[in-house]
N, C-alpha and C positions, 0 to 999 in steps of 0.2 A: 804702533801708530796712534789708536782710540786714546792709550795714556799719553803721550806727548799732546795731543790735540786737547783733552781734557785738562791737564795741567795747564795751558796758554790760557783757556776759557778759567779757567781758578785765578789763575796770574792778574788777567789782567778783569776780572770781575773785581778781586783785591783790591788791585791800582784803583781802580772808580770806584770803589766804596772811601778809598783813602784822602784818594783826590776831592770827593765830598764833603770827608769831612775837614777838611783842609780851608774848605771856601770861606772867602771872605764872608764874615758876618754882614756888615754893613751893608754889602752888597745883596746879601738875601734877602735882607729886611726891605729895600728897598725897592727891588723886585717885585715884592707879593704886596708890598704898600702898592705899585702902581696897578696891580693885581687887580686887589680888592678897588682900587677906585674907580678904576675901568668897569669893573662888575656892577657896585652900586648904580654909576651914572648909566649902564645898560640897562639895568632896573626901571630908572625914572628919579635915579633918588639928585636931587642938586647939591652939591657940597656946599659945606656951612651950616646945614641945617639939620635940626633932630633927628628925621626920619635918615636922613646918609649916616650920622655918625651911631646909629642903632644898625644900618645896615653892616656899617664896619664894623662894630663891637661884634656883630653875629659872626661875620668869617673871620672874624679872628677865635672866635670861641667854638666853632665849628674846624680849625687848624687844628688845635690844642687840642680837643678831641680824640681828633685823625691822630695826632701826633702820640699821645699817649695812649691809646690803643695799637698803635703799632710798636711799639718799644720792646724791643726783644730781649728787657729784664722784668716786663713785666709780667706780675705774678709765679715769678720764677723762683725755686727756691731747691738746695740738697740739703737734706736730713739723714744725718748719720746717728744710729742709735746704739747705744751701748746697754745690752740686759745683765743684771746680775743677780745672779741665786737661782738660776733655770735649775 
């Protein structure tokens, strides 16, 4: 019963991992643009102007951060070693 149940939750964590990466690009970006602009202007920041498009530059660089810290090749690495003349 625990493996049948445990394999559904494997299944279908899968599928949503797949179905993720599946998603429309465009639509992502689009998304986290309305995102970030929603945030700025909760700030104080007014669009158009230097200090929004500094606030936007920051959570996009604050993304890319997140983003490449989470990356599960990063600093990942196997090393197989061959010795000769032990």
């Amino acid at each position: 019963m625990k493996s049948r149940r445990a394999l559904r939750i494997g299944f279908l964590a899968c599928f949503t991992l797949l179905a993720a990466a599946c998603a429309d690009p465009a639509a992502e970006k689009a998304r986290l643009d309305a995102v970030d602009n929603q945030n700025c202007v909760d700030l104080g920041f007014k669009p158009g102007t230097e200090p929004y498009g500094n606030c936007r530059l920051k959570l996009k660089e604050i993304r890319a951060k997140n983003e490449s810290s989470q990356s599960p090749n990063l600093n990942f690495g196997v090393g197989v070693g061959v010795v000769h003349g032990l």
